[in-house]
C-alpha positions as CSV (number, residue, x, y, z in Angstrom):
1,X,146.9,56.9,19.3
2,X,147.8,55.4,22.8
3,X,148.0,58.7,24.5
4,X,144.6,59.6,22.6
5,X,143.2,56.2,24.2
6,X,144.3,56.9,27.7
7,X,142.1,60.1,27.7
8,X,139.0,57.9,26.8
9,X,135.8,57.6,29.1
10,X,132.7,55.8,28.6
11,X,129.5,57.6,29.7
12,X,131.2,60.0,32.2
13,X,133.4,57.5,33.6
14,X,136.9,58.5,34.7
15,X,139.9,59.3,32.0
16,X,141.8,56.7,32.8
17,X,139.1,54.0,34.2
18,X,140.4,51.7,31.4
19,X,143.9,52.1,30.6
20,X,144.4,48.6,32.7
21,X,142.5,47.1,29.5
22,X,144.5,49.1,27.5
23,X,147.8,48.2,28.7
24,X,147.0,44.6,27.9
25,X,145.2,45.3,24.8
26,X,146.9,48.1,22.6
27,X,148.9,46.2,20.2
28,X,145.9,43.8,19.6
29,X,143.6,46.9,18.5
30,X,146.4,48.1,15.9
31,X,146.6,44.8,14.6
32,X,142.7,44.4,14.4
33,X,142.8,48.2,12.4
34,X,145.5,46.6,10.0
35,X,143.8,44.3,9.0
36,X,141.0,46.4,7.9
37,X,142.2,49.5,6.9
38,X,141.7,48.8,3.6
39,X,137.9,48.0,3.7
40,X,135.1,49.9,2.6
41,X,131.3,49.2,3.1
42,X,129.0,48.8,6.0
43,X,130.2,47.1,8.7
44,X,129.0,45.5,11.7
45,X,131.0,45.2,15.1
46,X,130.0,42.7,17.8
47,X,130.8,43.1,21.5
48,X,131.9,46.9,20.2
49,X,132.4,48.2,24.2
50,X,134.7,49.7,25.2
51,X,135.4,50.8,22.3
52,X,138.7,51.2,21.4
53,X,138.9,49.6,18.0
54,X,135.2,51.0,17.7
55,X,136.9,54.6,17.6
56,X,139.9,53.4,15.0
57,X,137.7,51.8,12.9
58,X,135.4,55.4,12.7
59,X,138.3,57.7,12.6
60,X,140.8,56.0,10.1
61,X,138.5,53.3,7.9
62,X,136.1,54.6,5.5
63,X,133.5,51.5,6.5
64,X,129.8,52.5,7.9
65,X,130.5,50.9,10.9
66,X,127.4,49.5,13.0
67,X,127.6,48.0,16.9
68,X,126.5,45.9,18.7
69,X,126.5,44.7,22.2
70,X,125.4,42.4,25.2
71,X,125.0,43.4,28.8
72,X,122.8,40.6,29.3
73,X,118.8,41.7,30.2
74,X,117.4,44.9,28.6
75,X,116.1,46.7,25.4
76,X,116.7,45.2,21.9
77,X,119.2,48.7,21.5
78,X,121.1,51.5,23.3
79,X,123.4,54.2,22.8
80,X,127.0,55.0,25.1
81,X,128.8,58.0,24.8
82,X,132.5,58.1,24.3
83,X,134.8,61.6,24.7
84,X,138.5,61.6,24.7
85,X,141.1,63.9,23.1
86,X,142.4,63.4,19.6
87,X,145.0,65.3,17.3
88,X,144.6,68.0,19.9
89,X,140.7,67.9,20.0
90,X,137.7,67.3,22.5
91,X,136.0,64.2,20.6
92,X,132.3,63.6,21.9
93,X,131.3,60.1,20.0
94,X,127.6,58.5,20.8
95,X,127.5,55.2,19.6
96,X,124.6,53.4,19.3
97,X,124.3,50.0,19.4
98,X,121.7,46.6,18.8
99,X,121.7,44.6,22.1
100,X,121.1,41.0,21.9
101,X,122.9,37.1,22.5
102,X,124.7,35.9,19.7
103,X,124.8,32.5,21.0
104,X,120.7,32.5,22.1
105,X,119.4,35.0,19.5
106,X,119.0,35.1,15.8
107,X,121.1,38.4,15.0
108,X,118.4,41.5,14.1
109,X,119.7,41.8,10.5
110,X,118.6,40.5,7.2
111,X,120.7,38.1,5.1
112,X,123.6,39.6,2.9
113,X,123.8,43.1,4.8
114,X,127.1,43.9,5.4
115,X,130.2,43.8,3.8
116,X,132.7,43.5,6.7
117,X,132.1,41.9,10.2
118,X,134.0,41.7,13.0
119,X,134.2,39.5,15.8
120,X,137.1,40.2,18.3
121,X,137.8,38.8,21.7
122,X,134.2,36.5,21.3
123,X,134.9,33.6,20.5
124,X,136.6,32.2,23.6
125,X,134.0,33.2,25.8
126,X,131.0,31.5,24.5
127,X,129.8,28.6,26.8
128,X,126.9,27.0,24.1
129,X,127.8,26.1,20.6
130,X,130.6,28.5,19.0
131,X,129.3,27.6,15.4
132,X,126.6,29.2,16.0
133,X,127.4,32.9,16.0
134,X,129.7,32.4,12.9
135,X,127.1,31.0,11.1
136,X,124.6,33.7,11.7
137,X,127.4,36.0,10.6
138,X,127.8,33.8,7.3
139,X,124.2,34.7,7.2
140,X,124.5,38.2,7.3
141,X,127.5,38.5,5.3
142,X,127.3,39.5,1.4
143,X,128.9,37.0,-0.8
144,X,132.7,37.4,-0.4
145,X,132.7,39.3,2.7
146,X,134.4,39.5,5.1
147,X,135.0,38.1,8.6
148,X,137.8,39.6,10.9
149,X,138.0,37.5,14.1
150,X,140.7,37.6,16.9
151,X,141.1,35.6,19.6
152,X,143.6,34.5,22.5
153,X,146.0,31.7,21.8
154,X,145.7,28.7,23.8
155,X,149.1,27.5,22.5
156,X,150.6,30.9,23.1
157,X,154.4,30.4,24.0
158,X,153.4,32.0,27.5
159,X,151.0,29.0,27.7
160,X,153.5,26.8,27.0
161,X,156.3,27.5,29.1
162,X,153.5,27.3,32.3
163,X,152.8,24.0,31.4
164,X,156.3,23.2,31.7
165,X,156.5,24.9,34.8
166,X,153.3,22.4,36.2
167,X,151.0,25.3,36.2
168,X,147.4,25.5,34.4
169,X,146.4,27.7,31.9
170,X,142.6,27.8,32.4
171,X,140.9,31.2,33.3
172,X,139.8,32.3,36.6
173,X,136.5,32.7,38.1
174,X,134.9,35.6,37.3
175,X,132.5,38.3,39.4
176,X,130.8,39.2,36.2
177,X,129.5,35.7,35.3
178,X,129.5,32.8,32.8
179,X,130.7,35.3,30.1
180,X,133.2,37.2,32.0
181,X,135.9,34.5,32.0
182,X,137.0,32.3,29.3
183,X,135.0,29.2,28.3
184,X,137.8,27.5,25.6
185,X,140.1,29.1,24.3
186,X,141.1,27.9,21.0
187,X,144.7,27.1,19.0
188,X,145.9,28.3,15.5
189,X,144.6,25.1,13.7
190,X,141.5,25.1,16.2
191,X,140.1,28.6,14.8
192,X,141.4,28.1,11.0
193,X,138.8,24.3,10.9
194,X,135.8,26.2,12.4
195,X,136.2,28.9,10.4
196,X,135.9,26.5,7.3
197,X,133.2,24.3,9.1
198,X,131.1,27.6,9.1
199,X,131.6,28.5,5.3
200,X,134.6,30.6,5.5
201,X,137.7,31.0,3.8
202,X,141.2,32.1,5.7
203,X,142.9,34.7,3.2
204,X,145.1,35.9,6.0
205,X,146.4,35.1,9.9
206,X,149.3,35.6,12.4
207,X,149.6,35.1,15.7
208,X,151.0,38.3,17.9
209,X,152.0,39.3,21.5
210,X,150.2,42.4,22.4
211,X,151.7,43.2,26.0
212,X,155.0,42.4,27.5
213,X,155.8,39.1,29.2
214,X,159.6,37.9,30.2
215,X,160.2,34.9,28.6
216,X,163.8,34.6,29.7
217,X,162.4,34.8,33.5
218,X,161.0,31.2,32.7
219,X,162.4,28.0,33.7
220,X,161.5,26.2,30.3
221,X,162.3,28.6,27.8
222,X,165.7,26.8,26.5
223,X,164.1,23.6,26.3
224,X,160.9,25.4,24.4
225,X,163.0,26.8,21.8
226,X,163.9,23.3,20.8
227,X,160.9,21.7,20.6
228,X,158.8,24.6,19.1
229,X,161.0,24.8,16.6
230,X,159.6,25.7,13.1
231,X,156.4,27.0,15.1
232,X,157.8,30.1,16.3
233,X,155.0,32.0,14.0
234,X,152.1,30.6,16.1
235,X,153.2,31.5,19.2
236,X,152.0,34.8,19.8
237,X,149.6,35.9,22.6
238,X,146.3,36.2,20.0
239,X,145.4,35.1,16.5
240,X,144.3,37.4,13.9
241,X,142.4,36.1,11.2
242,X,140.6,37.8,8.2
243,X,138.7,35.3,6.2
244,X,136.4,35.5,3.1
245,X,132.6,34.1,3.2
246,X,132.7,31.6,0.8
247,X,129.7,29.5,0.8
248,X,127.0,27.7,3.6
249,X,128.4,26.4,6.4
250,X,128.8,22.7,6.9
251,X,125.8,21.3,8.3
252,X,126.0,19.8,12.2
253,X,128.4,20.6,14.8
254,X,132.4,19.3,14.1
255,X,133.0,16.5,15.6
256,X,136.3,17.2,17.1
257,X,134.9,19.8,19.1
258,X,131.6,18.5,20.4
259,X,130.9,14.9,22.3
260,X,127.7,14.1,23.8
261,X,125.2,15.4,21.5
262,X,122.6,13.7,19.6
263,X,124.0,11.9,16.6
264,X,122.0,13.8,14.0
265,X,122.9,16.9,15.4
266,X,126.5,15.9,14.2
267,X,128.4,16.5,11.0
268,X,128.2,14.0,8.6
């Protein structure tokens, strides 16, 4: 699957334009497959570019998968074209997708339409309200779907030992805007209350690294292993989390994670 990765190119851009992302990334886009190789239905994946788990999901699920994407101004739709080579075979893949801003738009979709959503690497870069996406995906969501989210780990071990060290963990500036960088990112009990604040429930989650890092290399890791202990399973570099819809969410915005706001707008 990697080396099938590594030949991939996005509208006639170079093989190999994207195997930095994928040296980071691999692992993660197993993980996400895992946890929905079992799942059938129509599906819907947001922020779907560049594709990776866009490809395993078509190739080795037997869900009707559905994209969508934000590149910020432009049509309501558009269609990329991926080609690599797979099981020893020139793969030409257009996929088209629905182009809109989950955190400014209400998503183009009737209620109850799909089955399966997922929303991978999202969540820690929205900058307004990140109830709201989830519960427009509640919305669209049949009874009993299903919700597959992933996300970075703010209390990743790597995280961690920095602090130690005196360094931050915050993102960096980024050339691409407001949602190239991280806004918050978000730890293992963080993701499991919004998730119930927005009407789901978690059947399944893990942390997991997905790229190499020296732990050993690091001043505080002796001292880490003592104090982390009996946490070692939340730890990992992302969270993986499949949940089931179970009901409305929770009117108002939690009040752990919002300050300032009307107090109407808050929950009750």
């Amino acid at each position: 699957m990697r080396a099938a990765m590594e030949t991939m190119s996005i509208d006639g851009s170079p093989a190999g334009a994207l195997n930095g992302y994928l040296v980071d990334s691999f692992r993660r886009f197993l993980h996400t497959w895992g946890l929905a190789k079992d799942l059938k239905g129509k599906a819907l994946e947001l922020g779907a570019n560049p594709y990776f788990t866009t490809w395993l999901l078509t190739d080795f699920t037997e869900l009707d998968l559905q994209t969508a994407n934000y590149f910020g101004s432009g049509d309501s739709s558009g269609q990329q074209t991926v080609t690599l080579q797979a099981r020893g075979q020139d793969r030409v893949i257009p996929f088209r997708f629905d182009h809109f801003n989950i955190e400014d738009d209400r998503f183009p979709y009737e209620d109850a339409t799909f089955d399966v959503v997922f929303f991978c690497e999202i969540l820690e870069h929205l900058v307004q309200d990140p109830t709201k996406p989830l519960r427009e995906i509640n919305r669209i969501l049949k009874p009993e779907g299903t919700l597959i989210l992933t996300t970075p780990n703010a209390a990743q071990a790597a995280n961690v030992l920095a602090l130690i060290d005196g360094h931050s963990i915050w993102d960096i500036f980024s050339g691409h805007g407001l949602y190239g960088r991280h806004s918050r990112e978000y730890s293992f009990g963080d993701v499991h209350r919004i998730l119930e604040h927005t009407g789901f429930r978690v059947e399944h989650r893990f942390t997991a690294d997905s790229f190499p890092f020296d732990h050993e290399a690091r001043l505080g890791t002796r001292a880490m292993r003592k104090l982390l202990k009996g946490r070692e399973e939340t730890l990992g570099q992302y969270h993986f989390f499949r949940s089931k819809k179970t009901g409305s969410p929770t009117p108002g915005l939690p009040a752990w994670l919002f300050r300032d706001f009307p107090v109407d707008q808050m929950s009750r």
